[in-house]
C-alpha positions in Angstrom: 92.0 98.1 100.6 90.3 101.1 102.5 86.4 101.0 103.0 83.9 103.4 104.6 80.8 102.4 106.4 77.7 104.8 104.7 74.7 106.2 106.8 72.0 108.0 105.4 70.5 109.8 108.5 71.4 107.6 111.0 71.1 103.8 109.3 73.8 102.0 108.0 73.3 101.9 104.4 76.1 100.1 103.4 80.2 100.3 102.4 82.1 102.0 100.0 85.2 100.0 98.9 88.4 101.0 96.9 89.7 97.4 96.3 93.7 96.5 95.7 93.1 96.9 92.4 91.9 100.8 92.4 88.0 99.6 91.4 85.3 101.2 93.9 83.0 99.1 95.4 79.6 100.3 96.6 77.1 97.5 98.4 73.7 98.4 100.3 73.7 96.4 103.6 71.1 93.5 103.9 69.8 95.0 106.6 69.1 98.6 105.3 67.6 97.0 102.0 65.2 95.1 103.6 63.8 97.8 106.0 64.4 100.4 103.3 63.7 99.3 99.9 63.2 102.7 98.5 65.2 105.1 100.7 67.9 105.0 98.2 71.3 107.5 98.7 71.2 108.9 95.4 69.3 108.4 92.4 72.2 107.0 90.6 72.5 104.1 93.4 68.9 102.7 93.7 68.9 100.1 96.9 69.6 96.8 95.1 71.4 93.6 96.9 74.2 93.3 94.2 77.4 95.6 94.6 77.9 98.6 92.3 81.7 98.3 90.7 83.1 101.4 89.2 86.7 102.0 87.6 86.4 105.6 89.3 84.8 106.7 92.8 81.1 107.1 91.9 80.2 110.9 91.1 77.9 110.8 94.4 80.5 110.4 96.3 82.7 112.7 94.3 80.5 115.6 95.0 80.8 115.3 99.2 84.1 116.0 98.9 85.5 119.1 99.5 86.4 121.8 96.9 88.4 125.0 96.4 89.9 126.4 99.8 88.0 123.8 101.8 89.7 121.1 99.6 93.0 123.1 100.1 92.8 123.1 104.0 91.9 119.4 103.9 95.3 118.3 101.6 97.7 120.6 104.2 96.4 119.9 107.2 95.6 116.0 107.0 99.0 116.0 104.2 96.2 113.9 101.7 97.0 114.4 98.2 93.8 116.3 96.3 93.7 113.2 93.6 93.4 110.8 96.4 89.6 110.6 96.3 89.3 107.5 98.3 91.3 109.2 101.3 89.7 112.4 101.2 85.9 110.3 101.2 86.8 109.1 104.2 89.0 111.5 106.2 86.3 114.8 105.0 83.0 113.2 104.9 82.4 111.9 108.2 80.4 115.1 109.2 78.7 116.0 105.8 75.9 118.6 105.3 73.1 116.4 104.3 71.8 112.7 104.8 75.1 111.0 103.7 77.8 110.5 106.0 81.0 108.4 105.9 82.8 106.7 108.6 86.3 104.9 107.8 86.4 101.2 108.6 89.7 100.7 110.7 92.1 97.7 110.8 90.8 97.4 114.3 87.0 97.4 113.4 87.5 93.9 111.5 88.8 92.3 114.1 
């Protein structure tokens, strides 16, 4: 299971999950939903308290991930394979332009 913590701006708006089973998992922290009801990520991901389950990495997330030669940089150098959407999410996006940013929950962070 790999997850990434998501900010929008500088809050923690909650974690993006790809679960043993390949199904992505996205779920709005309690926190941010309660000071930010309407400050949603994305228009396709309204702030809700239940998780959002997809088969496929959700096409927000899909779109902060690099393309073309960026994308091509990104597999060589980090040796990520381009249909590995999960590991580029959270080895690319940590630095995004915009509101969105990703940060990769470590082994070490849980404990």
């Amino acid at each position: 299971m790999r997850q990434g913590n998501v900010y929008y701006k500088e809050a923690l708006a909650g974690t993006i999950t790809e679960t043993d089973e390949g199904d992505y998992v996205f779920t709005y922290d309690a926190t941010y939903v309660e000071n930010h009801p309407k400050a949603f990520i994305t228009f396709s991901i309204l702030v809700r308290t239940a998780p959002y389950i997809s088969n496929r990495l959700f096409p927000f997330f899909e779109g902060l991930i690099p393309e073309g030669w960026l994308l091509d940089i990104a597999t060589k150098n980090w040796k990520i394979k381009s249909n590995d959407r999960m590991g580029l999410l959270l080895t690319c996006c940590q630095d995004c332009i915009g509101a969105v940013s990703i940060v990769p929950i470590t082994e070490q962070d849980d404990v």
